[in-house]
C-alpha positions as a printed Julia matrix, in Angstrom:
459×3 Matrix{Float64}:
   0.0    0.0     0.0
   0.64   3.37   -0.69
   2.25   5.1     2.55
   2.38   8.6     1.88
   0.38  11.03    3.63
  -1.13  12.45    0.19
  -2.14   9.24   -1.13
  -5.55   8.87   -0.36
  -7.42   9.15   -3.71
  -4.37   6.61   -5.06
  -4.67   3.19   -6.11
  -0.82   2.39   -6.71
   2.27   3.27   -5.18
   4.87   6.54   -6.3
   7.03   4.6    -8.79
  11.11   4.16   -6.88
  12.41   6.57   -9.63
   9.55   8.67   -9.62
  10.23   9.16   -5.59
  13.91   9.41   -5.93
  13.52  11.86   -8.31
  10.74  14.52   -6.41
  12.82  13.46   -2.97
  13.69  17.23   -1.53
  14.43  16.0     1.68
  18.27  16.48    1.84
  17.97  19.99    0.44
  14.97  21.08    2.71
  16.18  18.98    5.81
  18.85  22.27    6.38
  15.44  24.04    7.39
  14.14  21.39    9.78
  13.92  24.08   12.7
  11.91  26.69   10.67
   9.74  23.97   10.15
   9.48  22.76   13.8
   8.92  26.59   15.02
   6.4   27.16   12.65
   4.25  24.28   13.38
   4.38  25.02   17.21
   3.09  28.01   16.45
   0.47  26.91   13.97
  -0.9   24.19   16.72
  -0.98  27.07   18.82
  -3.06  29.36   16.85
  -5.49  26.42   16.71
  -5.97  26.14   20.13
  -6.33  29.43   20.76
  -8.97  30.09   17.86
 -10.86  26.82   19.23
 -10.02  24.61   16.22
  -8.46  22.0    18.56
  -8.52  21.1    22.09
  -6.5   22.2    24.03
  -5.16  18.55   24.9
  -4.07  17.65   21.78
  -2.39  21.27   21.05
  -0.02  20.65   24.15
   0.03  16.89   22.38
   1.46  18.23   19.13
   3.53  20.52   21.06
   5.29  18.32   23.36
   5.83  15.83   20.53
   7.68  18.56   18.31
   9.92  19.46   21.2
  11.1   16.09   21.38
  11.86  15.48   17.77
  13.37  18.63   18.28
  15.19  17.17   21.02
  16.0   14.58   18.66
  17.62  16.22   16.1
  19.83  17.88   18.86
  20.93  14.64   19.79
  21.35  13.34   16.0
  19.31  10.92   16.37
  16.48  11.72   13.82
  16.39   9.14   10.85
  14.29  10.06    8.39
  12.58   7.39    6.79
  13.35   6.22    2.78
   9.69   7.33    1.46
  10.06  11.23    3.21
   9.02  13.43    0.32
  10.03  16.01    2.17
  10.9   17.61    5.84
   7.6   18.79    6.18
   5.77  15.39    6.07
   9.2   13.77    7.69
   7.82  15.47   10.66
   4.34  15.03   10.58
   5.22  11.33   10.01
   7.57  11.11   13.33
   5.13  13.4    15.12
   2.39  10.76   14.59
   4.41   7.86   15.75
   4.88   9.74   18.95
   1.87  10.82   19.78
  -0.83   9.2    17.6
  -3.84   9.9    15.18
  -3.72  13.61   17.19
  -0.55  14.32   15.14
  -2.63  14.3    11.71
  -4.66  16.81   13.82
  -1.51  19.36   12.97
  -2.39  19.97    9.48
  -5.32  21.44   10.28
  -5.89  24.75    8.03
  -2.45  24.14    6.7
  -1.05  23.02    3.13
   2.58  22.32    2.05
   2.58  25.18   -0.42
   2.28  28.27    2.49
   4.15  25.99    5.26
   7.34  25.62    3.12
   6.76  29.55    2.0
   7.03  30.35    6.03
   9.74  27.91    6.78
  11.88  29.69    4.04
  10.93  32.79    4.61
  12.29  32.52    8.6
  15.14  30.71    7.16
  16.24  33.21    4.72
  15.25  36.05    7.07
  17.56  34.35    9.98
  20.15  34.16    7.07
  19.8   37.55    5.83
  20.41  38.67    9.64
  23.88  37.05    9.48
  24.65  38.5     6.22
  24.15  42.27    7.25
  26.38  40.99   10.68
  29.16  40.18    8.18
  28.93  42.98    6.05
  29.37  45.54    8.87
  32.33  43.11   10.29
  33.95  43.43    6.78
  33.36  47.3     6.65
  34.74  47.31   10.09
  38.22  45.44    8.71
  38.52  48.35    5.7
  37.88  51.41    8.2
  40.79  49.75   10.87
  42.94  49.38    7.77
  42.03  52.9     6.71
  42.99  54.42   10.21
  46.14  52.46   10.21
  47.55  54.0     6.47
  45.77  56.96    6.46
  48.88  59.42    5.37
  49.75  56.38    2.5
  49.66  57.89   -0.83
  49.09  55.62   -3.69
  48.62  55.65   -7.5
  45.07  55.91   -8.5
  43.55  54.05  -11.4
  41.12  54.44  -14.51
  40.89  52.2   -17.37
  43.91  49.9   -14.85
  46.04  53.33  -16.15
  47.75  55.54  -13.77
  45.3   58.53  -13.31
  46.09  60.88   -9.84
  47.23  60.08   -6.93
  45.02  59.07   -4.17
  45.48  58.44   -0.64
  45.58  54.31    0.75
  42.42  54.99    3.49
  40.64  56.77    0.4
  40.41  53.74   -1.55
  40.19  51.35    1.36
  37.0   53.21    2.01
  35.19  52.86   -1.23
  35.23  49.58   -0.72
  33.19  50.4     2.65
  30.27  52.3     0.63
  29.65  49.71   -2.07
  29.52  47.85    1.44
  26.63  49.93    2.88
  24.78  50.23    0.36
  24.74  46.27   -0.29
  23.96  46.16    3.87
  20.59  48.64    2.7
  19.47  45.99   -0.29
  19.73  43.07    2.2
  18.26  45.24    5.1
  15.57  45.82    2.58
  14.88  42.56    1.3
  14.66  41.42    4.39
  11.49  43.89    4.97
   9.64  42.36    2.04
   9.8   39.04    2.89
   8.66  39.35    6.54
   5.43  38.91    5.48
   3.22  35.54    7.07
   2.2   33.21    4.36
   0.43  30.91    6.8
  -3.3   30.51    6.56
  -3.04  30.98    2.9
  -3.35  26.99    3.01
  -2.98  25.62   -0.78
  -4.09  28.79   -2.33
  -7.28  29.97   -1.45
  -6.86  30.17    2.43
  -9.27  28.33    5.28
 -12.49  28.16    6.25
 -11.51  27.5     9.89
 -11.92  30.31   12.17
  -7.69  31.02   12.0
  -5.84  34.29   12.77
  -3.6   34.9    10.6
  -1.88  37.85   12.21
  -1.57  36.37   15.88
   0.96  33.09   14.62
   2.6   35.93   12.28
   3.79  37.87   15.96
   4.39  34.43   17.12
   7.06  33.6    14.62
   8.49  37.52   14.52
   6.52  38.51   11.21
   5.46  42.24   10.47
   2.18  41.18    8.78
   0.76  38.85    6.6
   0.99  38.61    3.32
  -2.21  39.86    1.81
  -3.59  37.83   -1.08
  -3.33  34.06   -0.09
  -2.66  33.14   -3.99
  -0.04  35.43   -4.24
   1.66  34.27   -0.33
   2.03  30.79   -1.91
   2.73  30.96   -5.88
   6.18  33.82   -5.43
   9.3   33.04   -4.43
  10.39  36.68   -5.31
  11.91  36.56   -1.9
  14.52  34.25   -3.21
  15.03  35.98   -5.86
  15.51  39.42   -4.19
  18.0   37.4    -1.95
  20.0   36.11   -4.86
  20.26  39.73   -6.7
  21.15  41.65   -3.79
  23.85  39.01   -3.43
  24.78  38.75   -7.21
  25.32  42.46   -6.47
  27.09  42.09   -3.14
  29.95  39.34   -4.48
  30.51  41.69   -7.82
  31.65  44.16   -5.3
  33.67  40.96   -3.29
  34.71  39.84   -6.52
  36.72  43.11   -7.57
  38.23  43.27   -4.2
  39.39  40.06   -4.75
  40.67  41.03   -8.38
  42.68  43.68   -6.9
  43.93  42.24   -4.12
  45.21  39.68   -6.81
  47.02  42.0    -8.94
  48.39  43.92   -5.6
  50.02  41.02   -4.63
  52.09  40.44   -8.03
  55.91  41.74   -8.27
  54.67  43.95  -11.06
  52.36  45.59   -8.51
  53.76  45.14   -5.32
  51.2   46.82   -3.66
  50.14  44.28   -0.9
  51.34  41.05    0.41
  48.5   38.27    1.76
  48.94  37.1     4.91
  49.94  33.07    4.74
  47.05  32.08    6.61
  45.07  33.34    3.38
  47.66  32.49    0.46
  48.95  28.89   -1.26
  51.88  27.84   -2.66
  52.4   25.52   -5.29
  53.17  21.67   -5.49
  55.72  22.91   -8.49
  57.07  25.74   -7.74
  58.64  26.37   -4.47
  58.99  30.3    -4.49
  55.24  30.66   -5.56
  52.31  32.54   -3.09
  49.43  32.26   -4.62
  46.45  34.93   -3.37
  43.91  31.87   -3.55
  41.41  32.85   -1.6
  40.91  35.99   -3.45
  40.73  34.07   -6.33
  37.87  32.2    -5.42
  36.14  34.7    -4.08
  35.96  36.02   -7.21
  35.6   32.65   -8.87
  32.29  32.24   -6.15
  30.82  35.22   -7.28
  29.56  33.23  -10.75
  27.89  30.89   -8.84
  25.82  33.0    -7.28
  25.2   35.03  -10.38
  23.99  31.47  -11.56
  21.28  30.56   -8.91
  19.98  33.87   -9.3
  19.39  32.92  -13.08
  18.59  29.45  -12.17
  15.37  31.15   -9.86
  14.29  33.77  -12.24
  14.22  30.79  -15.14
  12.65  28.47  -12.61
   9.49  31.14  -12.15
   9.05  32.49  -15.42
   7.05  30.11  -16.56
   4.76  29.04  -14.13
   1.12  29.95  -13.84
  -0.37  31.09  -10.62
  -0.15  29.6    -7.97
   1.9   26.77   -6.89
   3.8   24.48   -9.11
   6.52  21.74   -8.37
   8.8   23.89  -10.06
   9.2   25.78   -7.16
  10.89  22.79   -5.08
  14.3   23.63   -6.89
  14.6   27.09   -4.99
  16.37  24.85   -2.7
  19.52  24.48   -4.01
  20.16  28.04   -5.31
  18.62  29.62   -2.14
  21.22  27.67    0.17
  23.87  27.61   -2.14
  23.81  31.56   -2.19
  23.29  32.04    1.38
  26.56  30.18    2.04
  28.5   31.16   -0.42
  27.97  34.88    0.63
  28.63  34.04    4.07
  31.7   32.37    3.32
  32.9   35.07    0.97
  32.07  37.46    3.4
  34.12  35.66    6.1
  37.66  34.91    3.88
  37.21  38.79    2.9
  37.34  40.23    6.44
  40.35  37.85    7.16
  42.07  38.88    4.15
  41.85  42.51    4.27
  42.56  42.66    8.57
  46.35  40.67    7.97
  47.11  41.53    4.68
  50.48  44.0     4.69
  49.92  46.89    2.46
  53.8   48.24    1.14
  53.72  51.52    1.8
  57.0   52.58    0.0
  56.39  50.96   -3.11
  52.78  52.73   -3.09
  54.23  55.78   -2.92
  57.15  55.35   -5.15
  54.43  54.52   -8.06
  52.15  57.23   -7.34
  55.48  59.59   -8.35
  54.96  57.75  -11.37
  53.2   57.87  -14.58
  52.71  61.48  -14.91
  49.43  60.96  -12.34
  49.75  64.8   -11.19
  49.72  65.86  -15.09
  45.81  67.33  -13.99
  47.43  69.7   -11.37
  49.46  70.8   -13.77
  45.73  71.9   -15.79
  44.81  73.11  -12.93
  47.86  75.3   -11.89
  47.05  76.86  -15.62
  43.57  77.32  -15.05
  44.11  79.09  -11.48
  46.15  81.39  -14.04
  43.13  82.27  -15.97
  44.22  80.07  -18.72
  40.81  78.41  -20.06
  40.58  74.66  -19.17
  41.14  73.05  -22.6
  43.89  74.89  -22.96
  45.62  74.01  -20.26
  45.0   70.82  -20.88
  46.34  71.23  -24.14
  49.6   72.56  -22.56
  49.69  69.72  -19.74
  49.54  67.24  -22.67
  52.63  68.61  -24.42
  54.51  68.14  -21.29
  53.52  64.54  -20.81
  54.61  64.23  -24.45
  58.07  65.97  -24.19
  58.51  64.2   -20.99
  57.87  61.06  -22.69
  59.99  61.47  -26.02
  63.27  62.77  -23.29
  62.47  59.67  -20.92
  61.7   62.3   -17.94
  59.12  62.25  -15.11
  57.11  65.47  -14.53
  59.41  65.41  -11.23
  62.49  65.72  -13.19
  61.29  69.09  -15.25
  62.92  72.4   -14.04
  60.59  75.92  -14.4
  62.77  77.03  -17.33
  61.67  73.17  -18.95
  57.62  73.95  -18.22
  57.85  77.52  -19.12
  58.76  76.65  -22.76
  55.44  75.36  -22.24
  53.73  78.54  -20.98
  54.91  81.4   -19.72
  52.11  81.2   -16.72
  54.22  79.02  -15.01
  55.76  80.71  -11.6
  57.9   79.36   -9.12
  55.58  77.44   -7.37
  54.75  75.54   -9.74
  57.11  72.63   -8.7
  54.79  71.85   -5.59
  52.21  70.85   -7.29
  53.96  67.86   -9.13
  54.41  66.3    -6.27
  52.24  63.51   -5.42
  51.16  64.33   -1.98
  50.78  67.97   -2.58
  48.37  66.82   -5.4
  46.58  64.5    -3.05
  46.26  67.7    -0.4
  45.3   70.23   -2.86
  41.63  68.53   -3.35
  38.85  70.55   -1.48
  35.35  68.46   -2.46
  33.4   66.93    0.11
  34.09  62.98   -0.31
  37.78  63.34   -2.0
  41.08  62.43   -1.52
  42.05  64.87    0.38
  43.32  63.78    4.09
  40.67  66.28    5.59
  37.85  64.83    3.52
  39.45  61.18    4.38
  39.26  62.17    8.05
  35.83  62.95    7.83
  34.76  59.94    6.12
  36.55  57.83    8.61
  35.18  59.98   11.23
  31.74  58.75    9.79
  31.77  55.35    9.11
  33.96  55.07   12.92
  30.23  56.14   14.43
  27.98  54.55   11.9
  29.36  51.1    12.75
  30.22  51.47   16.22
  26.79  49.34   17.06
């Protein structure tokens, strides 16, 4: 005979293959607590609304606390026809306690009691997330205290552009950061919406309340049309964007720390508790665990296409489809938490070299602009100064010369605006202290930002 709890209205048994292949338990298993909280809190409701006794509410409830109790102890088996963890449970809960456990389902389907179990999974997850982002922002603003007089070479196009100071860049990294805290933070607000009571799709007709088992389980509300609470998994979605967006940002952190740590650069060494060598080559460190962060970033991209494909298609409201948000929902959660993790370890013992920084930002005519600019404060209109700062660069480059090397009498065969003072400027931390806009370079404006983000994540 047929022993699944569905299988009323069936005649045969769910062909092996068939089973094997619709089996979600392994992937849905990881939520097994979700699913124990929300049922204790369904039974409940129940009681409380007068659907069951009273008796076999502290029944259910004392028999989920010890499979509970159970899984603490790892010693929960599930048994080889478990669809699912949802009827796992209801299965062990009725060899416990009896027929009363089939009470449980009472004004409850599968489609809105997995919704709820992954919506307090993902919300619990999402909470950890925005813990590690703010540990990770932490990491750049210590770094950014610690080398806040570093000057270093400033890029555009990966060509030498102006100099910029270390902390400056350290803490750009520490806005893209914020503002992927704010989509999580967000997204998080959306989904803390109660699907229970929704049932299969077009809610109960037992007396339920909705909104009392949504302030049991910590929601702000229920989610309003009971068609729409089962048949989305936008949620996931939303998760996996924010997070495509999140490990792009992880990902070129890890791309520079990667080039930083070449010779050519120079610019940073890892710290060997985050670095490899190789089974080859003896002298070889190998930034590894930058490189897969940015290698990880692709598979989250991918789960967030694997969702969107998974729900384009399918009508309203629930379809089996939707049992394959497992995989890319978990598979995104930890591979942003992880990424997360080997980021903050990376950036708090990585050495940064300040000398060679420095040397370089000397280099490749990066305060060429202040040269403009010098013109310009000489009432010398803009594009031609540029013109004239472009001529320098070139004669510079046809002698072999830095701007550094050049002598007044060598600029002012250039223009004849050119005083004196004009040597300061070609130097790169003059350039670096001659910016005046809020949110620059400058080590005032650097101050200020670090004075910011010091009080902003003090909590």
């Amino acid at each position: 005979m047929n022993n699944h709890l569905w299988s009323g209205r069936f005649e045969e048994t769910l062909d092996a293959a068939a089973l094997a292949f619709s089996r979600s338990i392994e992937l849905d298993g990881r939520m097994v607590r979700e699913d124990i909280a929300g049922s204790i809190a369904h039974a409940r409701m129940l009681g409380d609304c007068g659907v069951l006794p009273s008796d076999d509410v502290e029944a259910i409830v004392a028999g989920l606390r010890e499979i509970e109790s159970e899984i603490d102890a790892g010693t929960l088996a599930f048994d080889g026809a478990d669809e699912d963890i949802h009827m796992a449970i209801e299965r062990r809960l009725t060899e416990r306690i009896g027929p009363t456990g089939g009470r449980l389902h009472t004004a409850r389907s599968r489609n809105d009691q997995v919704a709820t179990d992954e919506r307090l999974y993902v919300r619990a997850a999402l909470d950890e997330i925005v813990a590690l982002i703010a540990g990770l922002q932490r990491a750049f603003v210590a770094r950014a205290e610690e080398h806040r007089d570093v000057v270093m070479p400033g890029y555009t196009h990966m060509q030498r552009a102006q100099p910029v100071l270390l902390a400056h860049h350290l803490l750009a990294y520490v806005e893209m950061l914020d503002r992927d805290r704010e989509r999580m933070l967000d997204a998080r607000r959306r989904l803390n919406r109660s699907p229970l009571g929704a049932a299969a799709l077009a809610g109960t007709s037992f007396p339920i309340d909705r909104e009392a088992i949504a302030r049991a389980l910590g929601f702000d509300g229920v989610a309003g049309n009971s068609i729409d609470a089962v048949s989305d998994r936008d949620y996931l979605i939303e998760l996996a964007s924010a997070s495509s967006i999140l490990m792009m940002h992880l990902s070129r952190l890890g791309e520079e720390l990667v080039l930083w740590s070449t010779v050519e650069f120079g610019f940073v060494e890892m710290a060997d508790a985050y670095a490899t060598g190789s089974s080859i080559m003896p002298q070889k460190k190998n930034p590894d665990m930058a490189e897969l962060v940015r290698g990880k970033a692709g598979r989250v991209f991918g789960s967030l296409v694997s969702l969107l494909t998974m729900m384009k298609g399918t009508p309203l409201a629930y379809n089996r489809d939707m049992q394959e948000d497992k995989l890319p929902m978990l598979d995104v959660i930890e591979t942003v938490k992880g990424s997360l993790a080997i980021c903050t370890g990376m950036i708090a013992t990585c050495t940064f070299k300040h000398e060679r920084m420095a040397a370089e930002a000397e280099g490749g005519f990066s305060t060429a602009t202040e040269l403009a600019d010098y013109l310009v404060r000489r009432g010398v209109p803009f594009r031609d100064a540029h013109a004239v700062a472009g001529s320098i660069v070139r004669g510079c480059i046809d002698r072999g010369a830095r701007l550094g090397d050049l002598s007044l009498d060598d600029l002012r065969q250039y223009s004849s605006a050119f005083d004196d003072d004009v040597l300061g400027v070609l130097v790169a931390a003059t350039s670096v202290e001659a910016k005046r806009s809020t949110g620059s370079t400058s080590p005032e404006s650097v101050a200020a930002q670090l004075e910011h983000w010091r009080s902003a994540l003090a909590s």
